[in-house]
N, C-alpha and C positions, 0 to 999 in steps of 0.2 A: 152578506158581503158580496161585492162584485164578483170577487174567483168563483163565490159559489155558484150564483147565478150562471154564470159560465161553464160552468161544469156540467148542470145541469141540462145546457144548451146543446153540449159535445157530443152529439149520437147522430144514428142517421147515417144516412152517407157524402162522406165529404171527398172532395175534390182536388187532386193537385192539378190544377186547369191546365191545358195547354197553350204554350204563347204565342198568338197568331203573329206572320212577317208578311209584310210586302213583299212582290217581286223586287226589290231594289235592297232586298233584307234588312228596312226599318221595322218595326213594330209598329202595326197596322191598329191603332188605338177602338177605331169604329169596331172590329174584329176584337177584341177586347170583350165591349160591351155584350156583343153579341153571344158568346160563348158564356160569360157571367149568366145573359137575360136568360140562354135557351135550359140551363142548369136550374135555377129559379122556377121557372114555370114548369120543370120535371119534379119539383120535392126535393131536391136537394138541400142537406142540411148544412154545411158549409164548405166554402173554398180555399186553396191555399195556392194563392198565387206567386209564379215562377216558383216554383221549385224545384226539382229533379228533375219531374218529367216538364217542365215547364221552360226547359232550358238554363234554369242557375248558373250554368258553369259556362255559358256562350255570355251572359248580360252582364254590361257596365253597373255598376252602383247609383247610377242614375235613370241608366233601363229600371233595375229593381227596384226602384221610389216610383217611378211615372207608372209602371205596370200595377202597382200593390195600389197605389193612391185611383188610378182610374177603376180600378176593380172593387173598391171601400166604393164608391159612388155607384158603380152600376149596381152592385146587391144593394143598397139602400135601405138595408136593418131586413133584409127578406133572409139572411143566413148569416152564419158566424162567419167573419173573415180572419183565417189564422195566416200571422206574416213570417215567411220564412228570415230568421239574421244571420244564418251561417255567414260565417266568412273566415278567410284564414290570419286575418287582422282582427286583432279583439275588440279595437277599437271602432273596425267599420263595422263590427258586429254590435255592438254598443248603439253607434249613429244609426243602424238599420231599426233596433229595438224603440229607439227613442221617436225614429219619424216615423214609427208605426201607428204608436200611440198619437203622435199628432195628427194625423189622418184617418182617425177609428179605426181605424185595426180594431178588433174586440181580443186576440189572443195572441201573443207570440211563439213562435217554435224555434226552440233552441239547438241547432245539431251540429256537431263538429265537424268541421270542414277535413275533408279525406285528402290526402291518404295518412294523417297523422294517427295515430293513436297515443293519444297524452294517458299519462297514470291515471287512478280513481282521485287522486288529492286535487291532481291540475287542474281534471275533468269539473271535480268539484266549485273549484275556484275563478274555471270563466262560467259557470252557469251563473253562480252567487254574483258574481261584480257585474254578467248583466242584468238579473232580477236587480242587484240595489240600484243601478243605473236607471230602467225602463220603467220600475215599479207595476208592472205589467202581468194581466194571471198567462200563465206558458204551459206550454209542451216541450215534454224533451223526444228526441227521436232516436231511439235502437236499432243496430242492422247486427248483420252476421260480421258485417267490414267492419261495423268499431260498437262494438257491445258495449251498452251501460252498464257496469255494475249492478246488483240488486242493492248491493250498498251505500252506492250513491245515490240511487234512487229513495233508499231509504233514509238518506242523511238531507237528499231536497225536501222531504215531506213533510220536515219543520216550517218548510214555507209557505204560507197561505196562498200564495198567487200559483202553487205548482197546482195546476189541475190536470194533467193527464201524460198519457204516454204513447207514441207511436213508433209500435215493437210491429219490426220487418224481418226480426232474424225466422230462423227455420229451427231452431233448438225446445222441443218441443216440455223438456223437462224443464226447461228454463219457464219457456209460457207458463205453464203450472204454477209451477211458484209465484208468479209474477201476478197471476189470476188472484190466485190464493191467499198471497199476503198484503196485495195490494189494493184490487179492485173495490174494494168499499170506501176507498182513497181517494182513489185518481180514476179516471175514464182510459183505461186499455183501447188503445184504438189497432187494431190490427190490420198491416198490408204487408204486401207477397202473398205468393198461394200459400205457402204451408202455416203464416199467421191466419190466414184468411176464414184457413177453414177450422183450424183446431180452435181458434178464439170464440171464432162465432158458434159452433157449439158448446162452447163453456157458457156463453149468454152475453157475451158484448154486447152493448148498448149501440156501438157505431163501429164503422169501417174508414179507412182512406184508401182509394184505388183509382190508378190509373184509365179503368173501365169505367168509371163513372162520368168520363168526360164524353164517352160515347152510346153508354148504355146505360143510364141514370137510373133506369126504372126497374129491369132486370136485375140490378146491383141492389136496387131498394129491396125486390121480391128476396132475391139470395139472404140477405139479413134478416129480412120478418120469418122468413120459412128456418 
């Protein structure tokens, strides 16, 4: 199956890239490619263009297509390209899922736009209408600001497209569990320091960090050791 395939895929170290601007604060496309190529030719396993650190919260919805779609081209099947569709509109969340997949995206990431924190039932029910929407294998993402559930992570795992997770809190008993009950599941990806390093000693397969955009190979050694 594709998810699995994908899941397979999901280790390594991956990238929330940073988004290069012009002096004139357009998005410098050539600056794009660039930062894709230089990630590629360091072993990097995949990218996740705009997203946090990528400036999400500065770009138009049309920034976020031109950025994701120029960056599916520049890795060119050399790493996974996972598309962030947060948005605070379910429906632009939808449109972002959908034109992911029309552009190979290979993964979607699903995260709830801040500062909301919706129930576990809500939570539940924008993840599910955008997997039936996108039909796309996904990530969902957990912080300390708007924690997933174990149980709704455990009520997505009926879905075959759910491949993995990217747990950024600091709640260490949580990881545990999350290790424990989960990992033969999903691919645990962990970012922030206190994910960073209690995960990677449990034996994660991959990482996502902001450090990788500058020190790719360092980040790689940190993982293999």
């Amino acid at each position: 199956a594709p998810a699995e395939n994908l899941r397979s895929r999901l280790r390594g170290v991956i990238a929330p890239t940073v988004t290069p601007f012009d002096e004139d604060g357009v998005i410098s496309m050539p600056a794009v490619r660039q930062v894709v190529d230089f990630l590629a030719e360091a072993g990097v396993n995949g990218i996740i263009p705009a997203d946090l650190i990528g400036e999400v919260l500065s770009l138009t919805l049309d920034e976020r297509r031109a950025v994701l779609a120029e960056s599916v081209q520049a890795a060119g099947g050399r790493m996974v390209v996972i598309a962030l569709t947060a948005d605070p509109s379910l429906q632009n969340a939808v449109d972002l899922a959908r034109f992911a997949g029309k552009v190979g995206a290979d993964i979607i990431k699903l995260s709830l736009p801040y500062p909301y924190t919706p129930s576990a039932a809500s939570m539940l029910d924008i993840f599910r209408r955008i997997d039936d929407a996108a039909d796309m294998p996904f990530l969902v993402e957990s912080s300390d600001a708007l924690a997933i559930p174990l149980e709704v992570i455990a009520a997505l795992g009926e879905r075959p497209n759910f491949v993995g997770l990217e747990e950024w809190g600091s709640d260490i008993g949580r990881m545990d569990r999350l290790f424990r009950e989960f990992s033969d599941r999903l691919t645990i990806l962990p970012s922030g320091e206190t994910a960073l390093l209690f995960l990677s000693l449990l034996g994660t397969p991959g990482l996502i960090a902001a450090e990788v955009n500058f020190a790719p190979r360092v980040m790689g050694e940190f993982l293999a050791a």
